[in-house]
N, C-alpha and C positions, 0 to 999 in steps of 0.2 A: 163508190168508184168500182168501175171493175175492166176486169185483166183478160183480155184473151190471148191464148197460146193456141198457135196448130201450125200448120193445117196435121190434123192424127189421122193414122188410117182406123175405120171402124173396123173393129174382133170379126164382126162377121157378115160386114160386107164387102169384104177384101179391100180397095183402093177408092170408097168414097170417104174425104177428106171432111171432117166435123171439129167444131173447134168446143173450147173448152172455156166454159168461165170460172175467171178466181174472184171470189165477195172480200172487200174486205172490209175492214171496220174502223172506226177511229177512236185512238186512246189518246190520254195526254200524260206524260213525262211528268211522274211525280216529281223529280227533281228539275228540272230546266223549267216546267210546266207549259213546254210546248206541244200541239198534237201531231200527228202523225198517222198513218194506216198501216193494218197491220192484218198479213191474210188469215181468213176465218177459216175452221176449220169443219170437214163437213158435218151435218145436225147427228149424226151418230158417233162421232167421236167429242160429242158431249156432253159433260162438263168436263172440263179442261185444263190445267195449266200449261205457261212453255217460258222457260227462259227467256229472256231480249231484250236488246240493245238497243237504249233509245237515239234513232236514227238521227235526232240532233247534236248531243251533248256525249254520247255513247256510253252512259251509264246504265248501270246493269237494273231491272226490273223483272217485275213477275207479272204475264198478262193473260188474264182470268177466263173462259170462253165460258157462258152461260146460255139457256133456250130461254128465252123470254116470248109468250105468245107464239109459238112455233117458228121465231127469230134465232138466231144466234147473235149475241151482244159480245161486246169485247169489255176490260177495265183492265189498270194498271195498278198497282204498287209496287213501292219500293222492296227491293231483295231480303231485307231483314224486318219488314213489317210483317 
């Protein structure tokens, strides 16, 4: 699934409008064990972790960002595993 935001202006070429995509990925809620998407973050700010609320049941998890094959993958677990 993915996300586009814009219209941005490009840094340098003044007012031509370029949009953006956001990847995201799918985890599943250790606890409710339903999935959900959740945005990835870019290949250089990986490996990863980040706080979050699982958008179903809004219990608190840990979701992991790893490169897999020049991918970024997502996973969850719970907060005190």
């Amino acid at each position: 699934m993915r996300f586009f935001f814009g219209p941005k202006t490009h840094e340098n070429k003044g007012t031509q409008p370029i949009s953006q995509k956001m990847d995201t990925a799918p985890v599943t809620c250790p606890t409710c064990f339903e999935q959900f998407h959740v945005p990835l973050p870019y290949p250089d700010e990986v490996p990863s972790e980040v706080d979050y609320d699982c958008e179903i049941c809004c219990r608190p998890m840990v979701v992991s960002f790893e490169l897999e094959d020049d991918e970024v993958v997502a996973w969850a677990r719970g907060i005190h595993e």
